[in-house]
N, C-alpha and C positions, 0 to 999 in steps of 0.2 A: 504493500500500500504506500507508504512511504518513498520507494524509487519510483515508482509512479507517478504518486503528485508531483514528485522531483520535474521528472519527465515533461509534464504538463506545464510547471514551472520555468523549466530553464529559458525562456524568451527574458524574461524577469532581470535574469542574473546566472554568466556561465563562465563567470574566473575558476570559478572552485567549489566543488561540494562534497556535502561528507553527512554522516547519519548516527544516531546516538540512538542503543538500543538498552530496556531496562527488562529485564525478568529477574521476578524474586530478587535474589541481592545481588545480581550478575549486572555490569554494567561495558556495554560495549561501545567505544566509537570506535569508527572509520572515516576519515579523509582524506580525500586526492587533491592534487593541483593539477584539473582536467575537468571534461566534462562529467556528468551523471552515466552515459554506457559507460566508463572506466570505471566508476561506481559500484556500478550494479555488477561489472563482473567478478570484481574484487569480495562484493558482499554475496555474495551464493551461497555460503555456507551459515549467514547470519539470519539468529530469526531472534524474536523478543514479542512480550506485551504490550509494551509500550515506547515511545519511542517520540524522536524530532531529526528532521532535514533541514537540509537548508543546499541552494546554490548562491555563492557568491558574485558581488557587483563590487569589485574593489574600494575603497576611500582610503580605510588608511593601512597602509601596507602591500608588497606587493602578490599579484597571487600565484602563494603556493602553498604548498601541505602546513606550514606552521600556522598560516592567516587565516586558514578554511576553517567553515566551522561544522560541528558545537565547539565551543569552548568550555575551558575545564576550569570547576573553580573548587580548590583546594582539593580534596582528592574524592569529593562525591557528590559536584552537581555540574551538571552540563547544559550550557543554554544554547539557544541560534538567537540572531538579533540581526532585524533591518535596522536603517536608520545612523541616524551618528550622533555620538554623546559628547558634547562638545566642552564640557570641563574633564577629559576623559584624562590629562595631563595629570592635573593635578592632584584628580582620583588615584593614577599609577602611581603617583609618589609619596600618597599616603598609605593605601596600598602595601607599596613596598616596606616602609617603613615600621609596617604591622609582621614583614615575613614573608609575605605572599611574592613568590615570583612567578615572574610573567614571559613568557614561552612565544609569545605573537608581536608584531607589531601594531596590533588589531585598538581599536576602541570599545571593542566589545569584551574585552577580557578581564575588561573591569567591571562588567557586571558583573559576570561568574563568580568574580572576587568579592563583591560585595556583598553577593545574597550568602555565600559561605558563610562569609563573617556576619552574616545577620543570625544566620543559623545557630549560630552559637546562643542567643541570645533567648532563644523560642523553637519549640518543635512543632511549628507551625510553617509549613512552606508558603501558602499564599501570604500570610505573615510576612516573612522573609521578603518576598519579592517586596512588597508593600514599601519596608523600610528600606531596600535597594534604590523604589522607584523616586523614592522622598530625594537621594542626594544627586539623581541625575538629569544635568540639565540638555537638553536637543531632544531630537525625537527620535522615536523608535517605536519597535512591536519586538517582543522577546516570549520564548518558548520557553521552558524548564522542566527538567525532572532532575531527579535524583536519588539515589541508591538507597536513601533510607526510607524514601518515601515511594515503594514502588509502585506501579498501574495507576498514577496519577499524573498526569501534567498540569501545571500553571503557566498562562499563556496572562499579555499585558500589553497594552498601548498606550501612546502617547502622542499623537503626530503623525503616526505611518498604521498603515490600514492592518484590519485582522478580522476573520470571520469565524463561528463557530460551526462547524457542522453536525449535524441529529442522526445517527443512524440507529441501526435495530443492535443494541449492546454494543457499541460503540458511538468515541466520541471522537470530535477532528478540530483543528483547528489549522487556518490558512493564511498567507497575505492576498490569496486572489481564489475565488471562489471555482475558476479552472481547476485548481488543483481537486478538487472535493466531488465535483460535478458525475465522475461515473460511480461515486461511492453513498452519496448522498444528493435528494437539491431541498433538503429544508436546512435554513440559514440561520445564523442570528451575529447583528454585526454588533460588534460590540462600540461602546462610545470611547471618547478620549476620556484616558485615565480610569479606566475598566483594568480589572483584574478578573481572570477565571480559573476554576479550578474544575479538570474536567476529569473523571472517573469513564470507566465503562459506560454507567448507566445514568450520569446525573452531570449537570453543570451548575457550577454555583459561581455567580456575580458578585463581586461587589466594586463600589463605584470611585469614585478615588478619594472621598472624604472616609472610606471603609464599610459604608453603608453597604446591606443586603437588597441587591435591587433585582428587577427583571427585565430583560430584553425580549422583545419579541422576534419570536421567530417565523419566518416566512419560505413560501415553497418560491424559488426561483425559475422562472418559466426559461432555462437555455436549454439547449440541446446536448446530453453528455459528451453527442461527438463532435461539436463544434471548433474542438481543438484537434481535430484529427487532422493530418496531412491529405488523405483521401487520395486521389488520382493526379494529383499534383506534384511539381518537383518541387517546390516549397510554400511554406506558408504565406510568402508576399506575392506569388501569382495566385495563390487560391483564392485570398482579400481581394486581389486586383477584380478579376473575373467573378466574386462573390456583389460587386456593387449595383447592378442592374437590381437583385432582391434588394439590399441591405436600401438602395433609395429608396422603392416601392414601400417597402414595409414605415420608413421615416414620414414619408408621406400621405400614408393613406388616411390618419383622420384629421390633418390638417386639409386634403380635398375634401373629405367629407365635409369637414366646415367650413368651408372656403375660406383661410386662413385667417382666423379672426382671435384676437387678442384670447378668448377663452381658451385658445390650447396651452396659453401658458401658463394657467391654473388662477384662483382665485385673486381679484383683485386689481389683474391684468391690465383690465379697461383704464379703469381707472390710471393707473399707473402709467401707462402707455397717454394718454390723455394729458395729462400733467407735466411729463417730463419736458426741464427746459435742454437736455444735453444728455448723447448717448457717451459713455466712459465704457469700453471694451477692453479687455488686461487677457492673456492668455499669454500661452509660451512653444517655441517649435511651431508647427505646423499648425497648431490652431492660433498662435498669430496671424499664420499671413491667411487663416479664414476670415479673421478680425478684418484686416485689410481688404481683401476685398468688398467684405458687407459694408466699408464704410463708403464705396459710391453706390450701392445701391440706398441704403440709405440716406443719405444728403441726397440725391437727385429726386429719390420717392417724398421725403418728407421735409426737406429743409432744415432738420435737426443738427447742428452741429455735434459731430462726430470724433471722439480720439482715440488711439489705437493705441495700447502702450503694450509691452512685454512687461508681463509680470514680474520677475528678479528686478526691474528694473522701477517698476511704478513704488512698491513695497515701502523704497529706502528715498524715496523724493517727498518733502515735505510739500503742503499745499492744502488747497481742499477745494471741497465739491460743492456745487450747487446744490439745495436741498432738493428731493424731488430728483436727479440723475440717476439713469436707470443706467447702473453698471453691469454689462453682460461678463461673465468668466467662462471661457470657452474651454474645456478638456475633454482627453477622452476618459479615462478612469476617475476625475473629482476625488483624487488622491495627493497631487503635484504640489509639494510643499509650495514654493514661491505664489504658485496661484491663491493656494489656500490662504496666505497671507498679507498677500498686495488685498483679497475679499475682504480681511479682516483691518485691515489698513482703510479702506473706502468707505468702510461703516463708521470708523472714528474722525474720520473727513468729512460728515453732513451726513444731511438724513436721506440717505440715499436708498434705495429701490436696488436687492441683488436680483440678478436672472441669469439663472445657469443653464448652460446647453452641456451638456453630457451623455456617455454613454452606459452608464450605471445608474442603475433606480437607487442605490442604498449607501450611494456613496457620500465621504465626509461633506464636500460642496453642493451635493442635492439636500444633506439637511438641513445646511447652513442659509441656503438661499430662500430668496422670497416668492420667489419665480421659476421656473421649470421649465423646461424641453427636454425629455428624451429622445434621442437618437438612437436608431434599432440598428448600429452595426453589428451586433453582435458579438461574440470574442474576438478580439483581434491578437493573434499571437506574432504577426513578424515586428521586430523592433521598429521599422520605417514607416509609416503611419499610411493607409490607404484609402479604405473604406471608413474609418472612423475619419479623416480627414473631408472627402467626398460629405459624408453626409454632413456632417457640421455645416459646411456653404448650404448644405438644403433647408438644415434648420434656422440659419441665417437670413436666406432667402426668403423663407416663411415667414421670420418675424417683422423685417424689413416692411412685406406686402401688409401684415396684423397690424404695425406701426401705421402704415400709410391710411389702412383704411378707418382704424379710430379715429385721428386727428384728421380726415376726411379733406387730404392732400391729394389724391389720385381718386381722379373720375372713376363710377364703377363700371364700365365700357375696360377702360384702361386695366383695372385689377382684373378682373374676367380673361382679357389678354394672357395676363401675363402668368394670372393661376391656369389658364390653358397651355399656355407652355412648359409650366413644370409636371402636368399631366402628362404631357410624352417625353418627357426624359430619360425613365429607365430605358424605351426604347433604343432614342438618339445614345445612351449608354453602351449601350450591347451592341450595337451597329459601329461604334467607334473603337472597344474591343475586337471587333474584328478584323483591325490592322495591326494585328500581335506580327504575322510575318512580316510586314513592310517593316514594322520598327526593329526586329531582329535583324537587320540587315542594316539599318542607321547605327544598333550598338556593335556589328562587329569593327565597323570601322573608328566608331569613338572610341572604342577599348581601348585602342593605341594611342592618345592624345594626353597630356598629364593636365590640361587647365581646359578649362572649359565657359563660355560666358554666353549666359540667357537671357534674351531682350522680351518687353512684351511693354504696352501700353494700356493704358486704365485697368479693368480688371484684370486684365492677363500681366500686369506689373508682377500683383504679390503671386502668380500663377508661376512666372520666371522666378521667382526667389525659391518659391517650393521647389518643382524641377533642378535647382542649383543644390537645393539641400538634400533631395532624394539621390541623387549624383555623391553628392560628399557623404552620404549615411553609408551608402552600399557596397559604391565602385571606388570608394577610396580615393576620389579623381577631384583634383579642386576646380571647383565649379563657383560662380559670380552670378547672380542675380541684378542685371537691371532695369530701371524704369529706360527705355530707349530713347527720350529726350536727352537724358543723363549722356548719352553717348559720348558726345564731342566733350563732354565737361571729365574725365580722365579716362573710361575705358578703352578709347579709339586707342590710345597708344603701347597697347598690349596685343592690338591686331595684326597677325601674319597668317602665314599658311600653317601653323602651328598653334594658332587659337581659334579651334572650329565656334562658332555661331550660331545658336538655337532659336529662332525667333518664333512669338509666337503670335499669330492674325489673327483677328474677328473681322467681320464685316462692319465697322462702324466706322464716325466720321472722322477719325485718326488711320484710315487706311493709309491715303497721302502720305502722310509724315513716315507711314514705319516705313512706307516702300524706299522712302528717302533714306531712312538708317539702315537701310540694310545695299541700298549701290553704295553709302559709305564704306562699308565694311567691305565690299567686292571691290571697291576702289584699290583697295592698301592689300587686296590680298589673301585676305579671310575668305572662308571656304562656309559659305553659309546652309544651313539647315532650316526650311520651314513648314512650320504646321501651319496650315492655311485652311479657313472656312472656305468651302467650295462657293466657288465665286469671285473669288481674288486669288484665285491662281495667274490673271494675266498682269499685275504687279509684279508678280516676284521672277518674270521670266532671267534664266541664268543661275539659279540659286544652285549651287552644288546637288542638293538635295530636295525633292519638295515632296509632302503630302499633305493629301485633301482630307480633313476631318468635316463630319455633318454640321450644318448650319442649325442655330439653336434658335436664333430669333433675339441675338442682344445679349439681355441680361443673363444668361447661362451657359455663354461660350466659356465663362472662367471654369464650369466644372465638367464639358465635354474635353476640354484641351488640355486637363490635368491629367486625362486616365494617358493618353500616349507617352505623357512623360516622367506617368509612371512607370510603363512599362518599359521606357527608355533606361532609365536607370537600374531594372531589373534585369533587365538580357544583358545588358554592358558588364553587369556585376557578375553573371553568371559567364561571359565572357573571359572574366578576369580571373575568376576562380574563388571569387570572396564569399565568407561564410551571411548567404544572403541575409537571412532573417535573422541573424546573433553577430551584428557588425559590431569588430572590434571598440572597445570603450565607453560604448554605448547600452543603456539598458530601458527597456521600454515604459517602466514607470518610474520616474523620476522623484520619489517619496522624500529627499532628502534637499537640501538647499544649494 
């Protein structure tokens, strides 16, 4: 069970894992500096009652068998721990100074240390953790068992996610509910500064003042083999080719209701109605979704608009118009920096949150006022696809909800435009079907080391994704930018050695890109374009050209994104990189 959820896990984190097994008074770990198959071949012969895994995501230390965890504290308890404790320094050198040595360069090793020495004090484990949790500051989610207390685990958060699972005499605990999925789907998430103690047959709560509380637990409607590889070479083509459903399903009771502020749950109108100023904060890829919702919205409703990355909004002082509906855009509503810039804009006025996410139960769907879920489903490759994809759809819905509250856009005009996100999944899947033309653009990018993507209004933050999908995968440094920008420094990185990716719509900026791009043919540069059918006779002479379907406007930015994902995916598989577990990278970012 436990290499298994591993399994299911390792998108999460694949520096290193290792597994800690308790029967009776028998206590066993194992840990590699590898993946989880190195794991599981190693432990064949291990079996136990109770037990904790983990795959690592390096911070501090680098990975190998002393850094992986559990980690051992004194000589009979062993924990796993996301997250990072950021007085762990001066933990170590008190720590030390009690006796305790320390065998990692980990921050985690000073839990194990501590709950030990707590041990000493009470023969009470969840106790223990309790007084561990009191001297640790940053976040985290930690696992524990220990030899005295055996067929029990205590599990704990603070900042970084953790779920419980219900089975028939047995109990689970996870950072991601993939893990649990073919074992259990009744859930229970536990809150910040939850402590559990979990038995075979019983879980017991309490909340971080020490109180005995309840969480409820709920059946999870995924699918257990939604993490499965299937017929696929990996999980970022499965995602790729998974988005014609995953928009379908994002969209259906938004058509149903023909997008109107009540899908965003109680309050909405209202809110939507009021607000003098949209504040959008996300990070990665659902920034540049931020970016392009903000011309659809300024053009639909006149609202001024700002876009900031979360890491960054967090630690700028200022504040908000009361009444600003701040959107936080993720896909797991787990992403430390988001979670905090959210909690930063609440202390900045009396502001209105509204989350777009891809999780019912996660920390930022409680926190918020406002809601949309997105039905990507699991996403297991680290480079963001479908859960990116639909975010611009939930975007695009709210955008049109905005416009027709404050009663900005004729309803002639909304009727348009909710008519064309009605055929989208279509125009989706009819755009995936130029997987071979782009297989043929990546064998030749494979060989390139830099790479620079031009596009105009929405297709701007469309080139910055493309440039980041490129740097996640294929390891190849890639440049996003707005194509007016041209002449102001990127023209002079242009040769036959910095291919040119641009990206068209039929709008009233066609002129101008066809101009940025004889620049680029001028000097050298060897151009690439995706072009809405219809403005193929602009770009006559482009090294490379293909026709993507025409959307109608506003939704070229999320037709013109599947090609260059799959750009980035064949180029990668070209190169030989480990697609979906790209080095250095891990797909939830729970840490700061």
């Amino acid at each position: 069970m436990l290499l298994a959820g591993l399994t299911r896990l390792e998108y999460r984190g694949y520096d290193s894992s290792g597994l800690a097994l308790v029967d009776n008074s028998d206590m066993t770990r194992l840990r590699v500096a590898g993946r989880v198959a190195e794991l599981a071949q190693r432990a064949e012969a291990l079996s136990g009652r109770c037990g904790v895994a983990h795959t690592r995501w390096a911070t501090h230390g680098e990975p190998n068998e002393a850094n992986a965890h559990p980690h051992l504290g004194g000589d009979n308890v062993l924990i796993v721990h996301n997250g990072i404790i950021e007085n762990h320094r001066a933990l170590r050198d008190e720590l030390s100074s009690l006796g305790y040595r320390f065998t990692s360069d980990t921050d985690s090793e000073t839990i194990a240390h501590l709950i030990h020495h707590a041990l000493r004090d009470t023969d009470d484990l969840p106790t223990a953790v309790r007084a561990a949790m009191a001297r640790l500051q940053g976040a985290f989610a930690i696992g524990v068992v220990c030899r005295d207390h055996p067929e029990r685990v205590v599990c704990a958060r603070r900042g970084s996610p953790l779920v419980l699972g219900l089975g028939f005499g047995e109990r689970f605990f996870a950072s991601d509910i993939a893990a649990l999925l073919p074992l259990t789907q009744r859930m229970i998430h536990l809150e910040d500064g939850d402590i559990a103690e979990l038995t075979r047959d019983a879980i017991r709560i309490v909340d971080q003042d020490g109180a005995s509380v309840e969480r409820p637990a709920r059946t999870v409607d995924v699918a257990a083999d939604s993490a499965e590889l299937g017929q696929y070479r990996h999980f970022m083509q499965k995602e790729i080719f998974e988005q014609p459903g995953a928009v379908t399903d994002t969209l259906a009771r938004a058509l149903e209701l023909g997008c109107r502020a009540e899908l965003f749950g109680h309050g909405a109108d209202d809110a939507f109605a009021r607000a003098p100023a949209v504040r959008i904060v996300a990070c990665g890829s659902s920034y540049h979704a931020g970016l392009v919702a903000r011309y659809w919205i300024e053009e639909w409703t006149g609202l001024p608009v700002s876009v900031d990355i979360a890491s960054e909004y967090r630690y700028r002082n200022g504040r908000e118009q009361d009444g600003t509906l701040v959107v936080a855009i993720s896909q797991s509503g787990e992403t430390a920096d988001l979670l905090a810039a959210v909690r930063a804009a609440k202390e900045r006025g009396d502001v209105r949150v509204m989350a777009i996410c891809n999780v019912a139960h996660a920390t930022l769907t409680r926190e918020a006022d406002l809601l949309f879920l997105t039905q990507a489903g699991i996403e297991v490759g680290v480079a963001s696809t479908k859960a990116f994809l639909t975010q611009l759809v939930a975007l695009h819905v709210f955008a049109l909800a905005l416009a027709r509250t404050r009663a900005t856009l004729a309803e002639p005009e909304l009727n348009r435009l909710g008519g064309q996100l009605a055929a989208l999944p279509a125009q989706i899947a009819q755009t995936l079907a130029l997987e071979q033309d782009i297989e043929h653009w990546a064998q030749e990018l494979a060989h390139y080391d830099h790479t620079l993507f031009l596009g105009r209004h929405t297709l701007y933050p469309i080139a910055l994704e493309g440039a980041l999908k490129l740097k996640e995968i294929a390891y190849i440094h890639a440049e996003g930018y707005a194509a007016g920008e041209l002449k102001h420094g990127p023209l002079a990185l242009v040769d036959e050695h910095m291919p040119v990716i641009v990206c068209v719509s039929h709008d009233a900026l066609l002129d101008k890109l066809a101009s940025n791009v004889r620049e680029v043919q001028a000097r050298g540069g060897k151009v690439f374009v995706l072009a809405e059918a219809g403005t193929e006779a602009e770009f006559d002479g482009a090294h490379r050209l293909l026709t993507v379907p025409v959307t109608g406007g506003a939704l070229a930015a999320l037709t013109m994104t599947l090609p260059l994902q799959l750009l980035a995916y064949h180029t990668a598989c070209r190169k030989g990189t480990d697609v979906d577990k790209p080095r250095n990278l891990a797909k939830s970012v729970t840490v700061e």
